[in-house]
C-alpha positions in Angstrom: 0.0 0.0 0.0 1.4 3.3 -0.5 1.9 5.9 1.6 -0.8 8.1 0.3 -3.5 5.2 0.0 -2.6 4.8 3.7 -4.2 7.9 4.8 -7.0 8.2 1.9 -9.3 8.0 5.0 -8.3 11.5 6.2 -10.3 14.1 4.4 -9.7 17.6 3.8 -11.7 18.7 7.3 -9.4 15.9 9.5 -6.4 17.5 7.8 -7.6 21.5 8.8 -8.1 19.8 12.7 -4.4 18.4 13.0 -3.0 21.6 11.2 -5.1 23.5 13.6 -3.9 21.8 16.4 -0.1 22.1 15.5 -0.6 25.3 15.0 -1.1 25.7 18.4 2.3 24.6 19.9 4.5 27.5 18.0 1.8 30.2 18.6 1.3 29.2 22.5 5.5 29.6 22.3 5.3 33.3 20.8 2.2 34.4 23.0 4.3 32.8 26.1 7.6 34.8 25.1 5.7 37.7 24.7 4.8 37.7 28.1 8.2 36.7 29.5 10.0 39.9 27.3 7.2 41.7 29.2 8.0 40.7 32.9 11.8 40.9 31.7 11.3 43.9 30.6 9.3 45.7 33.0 12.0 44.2 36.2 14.5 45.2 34.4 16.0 41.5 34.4 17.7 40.9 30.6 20.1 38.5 31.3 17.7 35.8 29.0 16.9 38.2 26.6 18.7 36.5 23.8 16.9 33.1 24.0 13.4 34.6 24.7 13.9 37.0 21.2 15.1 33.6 20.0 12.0 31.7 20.7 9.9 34.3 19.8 12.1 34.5 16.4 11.9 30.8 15.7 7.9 30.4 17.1 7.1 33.4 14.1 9.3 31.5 11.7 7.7 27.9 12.5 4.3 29.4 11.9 5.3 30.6 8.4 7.0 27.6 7.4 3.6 25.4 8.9 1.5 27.7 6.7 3.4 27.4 3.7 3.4 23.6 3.9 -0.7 23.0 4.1 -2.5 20.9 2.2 -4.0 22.9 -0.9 -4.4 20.2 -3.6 -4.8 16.6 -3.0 -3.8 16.0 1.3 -2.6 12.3 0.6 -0.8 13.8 -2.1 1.6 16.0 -0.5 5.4 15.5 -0.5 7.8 16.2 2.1 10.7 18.3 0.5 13.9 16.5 1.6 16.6 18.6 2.3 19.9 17.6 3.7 19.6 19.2 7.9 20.8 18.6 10.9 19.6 16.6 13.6 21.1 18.4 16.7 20.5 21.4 15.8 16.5 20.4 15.1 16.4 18.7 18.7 18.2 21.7 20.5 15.1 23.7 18.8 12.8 21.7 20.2 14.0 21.3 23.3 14.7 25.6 23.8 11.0 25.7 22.2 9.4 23.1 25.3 11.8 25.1 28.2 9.0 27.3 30.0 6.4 24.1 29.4 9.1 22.1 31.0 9.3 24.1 34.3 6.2 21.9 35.0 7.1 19.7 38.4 9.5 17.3 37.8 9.7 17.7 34.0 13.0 17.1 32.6 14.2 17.0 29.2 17.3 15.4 28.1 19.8 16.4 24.9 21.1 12.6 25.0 22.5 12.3 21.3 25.4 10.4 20.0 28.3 13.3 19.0 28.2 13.4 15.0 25.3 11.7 13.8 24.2 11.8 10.2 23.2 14.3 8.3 19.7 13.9 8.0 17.6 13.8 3.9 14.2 15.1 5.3 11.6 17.8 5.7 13.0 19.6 8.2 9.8 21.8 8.8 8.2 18.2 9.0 10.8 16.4 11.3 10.2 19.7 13.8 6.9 19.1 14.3 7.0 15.1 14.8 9.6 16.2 17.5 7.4 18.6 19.0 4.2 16.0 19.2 6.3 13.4 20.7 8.1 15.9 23.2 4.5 17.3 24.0 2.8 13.8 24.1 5.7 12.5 26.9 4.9 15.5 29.2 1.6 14.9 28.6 1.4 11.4 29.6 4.6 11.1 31.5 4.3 14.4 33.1 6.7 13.3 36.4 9.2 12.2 34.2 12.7 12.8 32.7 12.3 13.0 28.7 14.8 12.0 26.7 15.9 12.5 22.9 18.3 10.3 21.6 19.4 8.3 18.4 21.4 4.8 17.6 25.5 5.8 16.8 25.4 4.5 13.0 22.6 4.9 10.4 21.0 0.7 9.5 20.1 -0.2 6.3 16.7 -0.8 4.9 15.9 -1.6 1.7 19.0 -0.8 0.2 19.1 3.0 2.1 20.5 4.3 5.0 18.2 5.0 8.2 19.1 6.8 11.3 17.4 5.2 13.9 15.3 8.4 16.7 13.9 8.4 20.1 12.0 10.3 22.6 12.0 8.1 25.8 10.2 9.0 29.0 10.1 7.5 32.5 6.6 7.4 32.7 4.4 4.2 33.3 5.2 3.1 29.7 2.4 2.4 27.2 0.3 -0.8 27.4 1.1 -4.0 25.2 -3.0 -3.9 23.5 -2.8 0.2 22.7 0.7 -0.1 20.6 -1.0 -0.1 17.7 -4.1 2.0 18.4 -2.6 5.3 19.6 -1.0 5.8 15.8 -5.3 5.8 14.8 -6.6 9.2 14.0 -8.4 10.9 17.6 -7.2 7.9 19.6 -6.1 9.1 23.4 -5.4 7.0 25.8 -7.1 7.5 29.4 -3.9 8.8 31.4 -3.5 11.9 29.9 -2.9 15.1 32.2 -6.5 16.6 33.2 -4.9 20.3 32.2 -3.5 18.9 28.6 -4.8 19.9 25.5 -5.5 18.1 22.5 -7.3 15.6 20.3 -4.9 12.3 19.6 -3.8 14.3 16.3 0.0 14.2 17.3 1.1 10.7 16.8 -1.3 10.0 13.8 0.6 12.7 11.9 3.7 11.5 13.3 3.2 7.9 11.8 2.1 9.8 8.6 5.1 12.0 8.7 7.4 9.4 9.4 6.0 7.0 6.4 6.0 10.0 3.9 10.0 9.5 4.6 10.0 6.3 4.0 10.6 5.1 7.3 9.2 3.2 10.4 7.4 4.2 13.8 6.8 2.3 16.7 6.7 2.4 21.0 7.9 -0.4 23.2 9.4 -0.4 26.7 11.8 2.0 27.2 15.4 0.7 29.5 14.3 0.9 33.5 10.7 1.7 32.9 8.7 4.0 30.4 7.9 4.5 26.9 10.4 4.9 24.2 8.9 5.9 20.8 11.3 5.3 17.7 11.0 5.7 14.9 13.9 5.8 11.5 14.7 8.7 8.9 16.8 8.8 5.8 19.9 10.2 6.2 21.9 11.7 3.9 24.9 8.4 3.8 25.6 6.3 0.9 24.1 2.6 2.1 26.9 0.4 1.9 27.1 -3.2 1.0 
């Protein structure tokens, strides 16, 4: 089945609800900056003011770039626009993007990549927001939990072309055996959610989607000591070698 036939389900009006809903995440980040340049500014405390013009730089940017890339024609249709980008430098976004949602209790999020990874061949606008999602769906589910990003050392080969495997791993009470499967579906939320989140069950539906637009894989399992660990694999930019 190809990747498009795979979500032939999702009509125009499902598409508009999870752009919507992304949407949200770089436009809370501006609003929220806004009001921290405010507070900076009116105690007279600029020692952050860098990173908070940063974030507020980078939510504006995020919101152009997720406009550019909606659906107008055909929504199974669309392509991702692979571009060689790197890796670190997305997941330090992310993580400087989730800081102030992060100062939630016990929330801790975790730069834990190999040094040097491959240069990723992807959407990077796309891989941004399936980092967001899964950041945002650990602290959502895991909220009194230490969230981690990391990736495998050394791209594996699939089908003849080099994949770099990716993971967001929380400490949280893991994800049971019977909802692996069902919390990729389109609205599916599990029952342990945090009573103050918001959403739908649109983040990890777009993230499968995302991920299979790339030719690639996504899946949850255990994670080492306790948790969930979502992974999923990316083409990188490396010649597969015999």
């Amino acid at each position: 089945m190809s990747n498009a036939s795979a979500h032939a389900g999702w009509d125009r009006g499902q598409w508009l609800v999870l752009f919507a809903h992304d949407l949200r995440k770089p436009l809370c980040r501006l609003i929220s900056g806004l009001y921290t340049l405010h507070d900076m500014l009116t105690m007279s405390d600029h020692e952050l003011l860098p990173m908070v013009l940063r974030i507020i730089s980078d939510s504006g940017n995020d919101l152009i770039q997720m406009i550019d890339s909606m659906p107008i024609g055909d929504v199974g249709a669309q392509q991702p626009v692979m571009r060689a980008c790197s890796l670190p430098a997305l997941v330090e976004r992310v993580l400087n993007s989730w800081q102030n949602a992060a100062q939630r209790p016990n929330v801790t999020l975790v730069n834990d990549l190999p040094e040097n990874p491959p240069l990723l061949c992807a959407d990077e606008s796309q891989v941004l927001r399936l980092l967001w999602n899964l950041v945002e769906n650990a602290m959502r589910y895991a909220p009194n939990s230490r969230v981690r990003l990391t990736a495998l050392p050394e791209p594996q080969i699939e089908a003849g072309r080099a994949f770099l495997q990716i993971g967001v791993l929380d400490s949280g009470s893991g994800v049971p055996h019977e909802l692996r499967q069902r919390i990729f579906d389109y609205f599916f939320r599990g029952s342990e959610a945090d009573s103050d989140a918001i959403g739908y069950g649109l983040g990890l539906p777009f993230c499968k989607w995302m991920v299979e637009q790339h030719g690639g894989r996504i899946w949850v399992e255990d994670a080492p000591g306790g948790g969930a660990a979502f992974w999923f694999t990316l083409p990188t930019c490396a010649e597969a070698q015999d």
